[in-house]
C-alpha positions as CSV (number, residue, x, y, z in Angstrom):
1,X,-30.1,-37.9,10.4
2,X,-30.5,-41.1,8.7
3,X,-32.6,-41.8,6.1
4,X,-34.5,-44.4,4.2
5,X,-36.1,-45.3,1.0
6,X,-38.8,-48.2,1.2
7,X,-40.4,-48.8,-2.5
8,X,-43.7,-51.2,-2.1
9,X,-44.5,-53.4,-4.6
10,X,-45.2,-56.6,-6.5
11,X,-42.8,-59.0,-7.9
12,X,-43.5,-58.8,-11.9
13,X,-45.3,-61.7,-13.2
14,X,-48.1,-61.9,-16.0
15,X,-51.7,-61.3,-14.7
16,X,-50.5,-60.1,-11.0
17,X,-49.6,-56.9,-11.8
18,X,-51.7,-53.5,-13.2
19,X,-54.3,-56.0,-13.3
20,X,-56.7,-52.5,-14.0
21,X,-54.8,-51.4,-17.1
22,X,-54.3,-55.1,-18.3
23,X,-58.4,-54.8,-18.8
24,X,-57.2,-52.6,-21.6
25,X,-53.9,-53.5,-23.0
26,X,-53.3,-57.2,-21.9
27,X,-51.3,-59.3,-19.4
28,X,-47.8,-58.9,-21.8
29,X,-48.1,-55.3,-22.5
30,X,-49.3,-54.5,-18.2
31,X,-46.0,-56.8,-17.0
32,X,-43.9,-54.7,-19.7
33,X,-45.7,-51.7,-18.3
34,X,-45.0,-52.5,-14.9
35,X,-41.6,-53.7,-15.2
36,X,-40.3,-50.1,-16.7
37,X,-41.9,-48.8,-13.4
38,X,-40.2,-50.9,-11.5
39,X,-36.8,-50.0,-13.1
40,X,-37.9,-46.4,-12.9
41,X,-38.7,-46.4,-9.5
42,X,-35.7,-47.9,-8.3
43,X,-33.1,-46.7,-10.0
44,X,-34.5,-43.3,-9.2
45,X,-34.7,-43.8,-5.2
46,X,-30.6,-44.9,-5.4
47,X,-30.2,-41.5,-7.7
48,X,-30.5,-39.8,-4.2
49,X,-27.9,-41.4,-2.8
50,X,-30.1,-42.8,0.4
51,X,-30.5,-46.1,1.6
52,X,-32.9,-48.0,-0.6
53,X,-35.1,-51.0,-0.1
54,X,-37.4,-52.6,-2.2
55,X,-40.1,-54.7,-0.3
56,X,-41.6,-57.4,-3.3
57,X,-44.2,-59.9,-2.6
58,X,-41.6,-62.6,-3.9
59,X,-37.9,-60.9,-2.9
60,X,-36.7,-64.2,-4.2
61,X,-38.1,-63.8,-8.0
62,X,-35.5,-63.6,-10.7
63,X,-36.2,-60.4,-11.6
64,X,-36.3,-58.5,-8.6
65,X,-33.1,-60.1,-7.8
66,X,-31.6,-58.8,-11.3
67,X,-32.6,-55.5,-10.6
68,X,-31.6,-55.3,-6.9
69,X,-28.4,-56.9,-7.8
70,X,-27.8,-53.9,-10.5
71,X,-28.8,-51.3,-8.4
72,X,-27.3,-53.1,-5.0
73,X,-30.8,-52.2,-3.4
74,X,-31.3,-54.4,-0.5
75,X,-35.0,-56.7,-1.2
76,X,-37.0,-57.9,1.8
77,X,-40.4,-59.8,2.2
78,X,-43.4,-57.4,1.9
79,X,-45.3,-58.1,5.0
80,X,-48.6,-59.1,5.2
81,X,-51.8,-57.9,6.0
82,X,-53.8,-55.0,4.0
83,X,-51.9,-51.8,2.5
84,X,-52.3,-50.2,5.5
85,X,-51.0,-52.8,7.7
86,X,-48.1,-53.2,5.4
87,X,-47.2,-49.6,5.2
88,X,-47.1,-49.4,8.9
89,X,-45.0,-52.7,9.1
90,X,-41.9,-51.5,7.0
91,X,-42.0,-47.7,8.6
92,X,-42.0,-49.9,12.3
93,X,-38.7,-52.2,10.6
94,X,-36.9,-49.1,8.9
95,X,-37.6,-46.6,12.2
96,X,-35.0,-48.9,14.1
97,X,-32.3,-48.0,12.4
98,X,-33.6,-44.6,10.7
99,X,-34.9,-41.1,11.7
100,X,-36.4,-41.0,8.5
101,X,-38.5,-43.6,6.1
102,X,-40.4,-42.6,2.7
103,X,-41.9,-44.9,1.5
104,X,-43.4,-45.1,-2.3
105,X,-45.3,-47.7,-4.8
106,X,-43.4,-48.8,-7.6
107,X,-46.2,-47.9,-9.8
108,X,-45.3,-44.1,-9.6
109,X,-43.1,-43.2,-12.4
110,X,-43.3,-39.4,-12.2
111,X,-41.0,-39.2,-8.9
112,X,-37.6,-38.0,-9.1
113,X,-34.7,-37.0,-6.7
114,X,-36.5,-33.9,-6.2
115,X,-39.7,-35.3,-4.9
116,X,-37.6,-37.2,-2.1
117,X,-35.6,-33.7,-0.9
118,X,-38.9,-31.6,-1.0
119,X,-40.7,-34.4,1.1
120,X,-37.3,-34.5,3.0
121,X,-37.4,-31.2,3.8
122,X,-40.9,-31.2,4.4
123,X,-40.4,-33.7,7.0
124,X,-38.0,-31.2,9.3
125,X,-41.2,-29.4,10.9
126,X,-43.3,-32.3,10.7
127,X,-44.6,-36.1,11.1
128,X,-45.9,-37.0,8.5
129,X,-45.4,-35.9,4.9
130,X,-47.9,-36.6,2.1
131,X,-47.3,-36.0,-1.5
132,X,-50.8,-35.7,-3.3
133,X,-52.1,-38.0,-6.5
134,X,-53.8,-36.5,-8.7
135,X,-56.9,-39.4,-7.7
136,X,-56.9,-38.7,-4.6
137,X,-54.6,-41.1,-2.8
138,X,-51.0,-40.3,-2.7
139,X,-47.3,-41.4,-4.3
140,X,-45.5,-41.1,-1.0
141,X,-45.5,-41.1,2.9
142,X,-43.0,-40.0,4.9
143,X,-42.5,-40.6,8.7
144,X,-40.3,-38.5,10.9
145,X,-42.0,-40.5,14.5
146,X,-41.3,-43.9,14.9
147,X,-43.9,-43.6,17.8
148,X,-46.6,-43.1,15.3
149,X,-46.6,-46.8,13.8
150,X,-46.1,-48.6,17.3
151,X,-50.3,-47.6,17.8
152,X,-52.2,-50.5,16.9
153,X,-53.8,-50.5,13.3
154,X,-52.4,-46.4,13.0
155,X,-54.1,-46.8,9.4
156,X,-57.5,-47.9,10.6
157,X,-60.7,-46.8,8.6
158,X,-58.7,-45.5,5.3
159,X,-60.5,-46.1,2.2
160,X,-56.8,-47.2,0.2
161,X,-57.8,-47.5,-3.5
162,X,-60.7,-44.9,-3.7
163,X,-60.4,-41.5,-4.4
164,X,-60.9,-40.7,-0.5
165,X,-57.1,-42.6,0.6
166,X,-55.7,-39.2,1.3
167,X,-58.2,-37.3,3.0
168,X,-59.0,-40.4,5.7
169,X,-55.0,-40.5,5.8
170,X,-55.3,-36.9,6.8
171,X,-58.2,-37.4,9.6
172,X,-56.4,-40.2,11.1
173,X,-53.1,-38.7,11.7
174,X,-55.2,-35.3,12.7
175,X,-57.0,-37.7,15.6
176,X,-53.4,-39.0,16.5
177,X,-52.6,-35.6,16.8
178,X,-49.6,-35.4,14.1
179,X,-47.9,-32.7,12.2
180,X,-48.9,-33.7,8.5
181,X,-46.7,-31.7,5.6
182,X,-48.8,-32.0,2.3
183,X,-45.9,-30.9,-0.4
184,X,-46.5,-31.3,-4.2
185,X,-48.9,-33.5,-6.5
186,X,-47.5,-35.8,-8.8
187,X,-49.5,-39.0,-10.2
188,X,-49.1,-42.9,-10.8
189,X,-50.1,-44.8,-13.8
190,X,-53.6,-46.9,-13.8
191,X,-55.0,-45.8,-16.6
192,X,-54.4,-46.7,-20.1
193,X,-54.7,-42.3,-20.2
194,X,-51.8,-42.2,-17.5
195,X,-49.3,-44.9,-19.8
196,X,-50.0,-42.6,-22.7
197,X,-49.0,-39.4,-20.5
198,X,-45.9,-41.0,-19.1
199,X,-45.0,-42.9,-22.7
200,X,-45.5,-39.6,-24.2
201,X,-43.1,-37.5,-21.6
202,X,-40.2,-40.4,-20.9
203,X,-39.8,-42.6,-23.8
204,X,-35.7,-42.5,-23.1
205,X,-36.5,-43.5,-19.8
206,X,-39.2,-46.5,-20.5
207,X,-36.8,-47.7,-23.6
208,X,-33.6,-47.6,-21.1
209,X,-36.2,-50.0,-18.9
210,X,-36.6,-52.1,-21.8
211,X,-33.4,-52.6,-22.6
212,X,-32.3,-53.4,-19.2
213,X,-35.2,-56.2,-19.1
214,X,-33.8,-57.9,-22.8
215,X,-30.4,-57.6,-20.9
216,X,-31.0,-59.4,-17.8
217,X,-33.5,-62.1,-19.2
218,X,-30.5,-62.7,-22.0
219,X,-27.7,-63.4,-19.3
């Protein structure tokens, strides 16, 4: 069965991006922040060796171009609309050509391979996989039934970006009737707490970021 990773998120530039943690560390250090997520995230979705995609708000930035062109990800447009709407866009545009979608933010450094095989395997005795933040949204939603986003609004009446996200995900897709997997916890980073947590656990990782940055902005 084929399957397909779709990373949301926004094209790096100063003051658009972890606007909540910029409060506390500034625009430079939040679009430095942000862009080792960014690398993270990708180069850790093509580490599985599945199809990867990375929907930006601006495909055509320079940046998201360097980095798609490194990892030979394919960029599209991020549709529009709210996060729900979104979400239920690029699982309708992947589910033609996939049996499988997860889809993640880039603002979740803490997923590796193995968080995309246990939701993968999740996924073969249900709908809908969910892998828990530790806020109470979640890092990644996985979609085994195209059928699911052809319903009108299927993400109506959840509270995205409050502490409630998962637990409204869950009602809906209990109304609709779904099979929802709920495998794992894992967390993003918001918080000038959560950067410390992930500084302190994958320096390698956020200086390999770095140096990929001074690389590509050099060329």
């Amino acid at each position: 069965m084929k399957t397909a990773i779709a990373l949301l998120g926004r094209s790096p530039e100063r003051g658009q991006v972890k606007t909540r943690l910029a409060r506390s560390i500034g625009d430079d250090a939040a679009l430095a922040a942000y862009r080792a997520m960014l690398f993270t995230g990708v180069s850790r979705a093509v580490a599985t060796g599945l199809d990867t995609y990375l929907y930006a708000t601006a495909p055509e930035h320079a940046d998201i171009r360097r980095l798609a062109s490194a990892f030979d990800v394919q960029p599209e447009q991020q549709p529009e609309g709210d996060l729900g709407e979104r979400m239920a866009s690029v699982f309708r545009q992947l589910h033609r050509h996939y049996h499988r979608v997860l889809l993640v933010g880039t603002d979740c450094p803490w997923l590796r391979s193995g968080h995309y095989w246990q939701a993968l395997g999740a996924l073969s005795a249900a709908d809908v996989v969910l892998q828990a933040a530790v806020d109470g949204g979640y890092v990644l939603i996985g979609s085994a039934d195209a059928g699911i986003w052809a319903q009108q609004q299927p993400f109506a009446g959840v509270r995205f970006g409050t502490g409630m996200a998962r637990q409204d995900t869950l009602d809906v897709l209990a109304r609709r009737g779904c099979r929802v997997a709920c495998p794992g916890r894992s967390g993003d980073v918001d918080t000038v707490d959560d950067l410390r947590a992930w500084q302190a656990r994958e320096g390698g990782q956020i200086e390999q970021a770095g140096k990929f940055w001074e690389r590509s902005h050099d060329d």
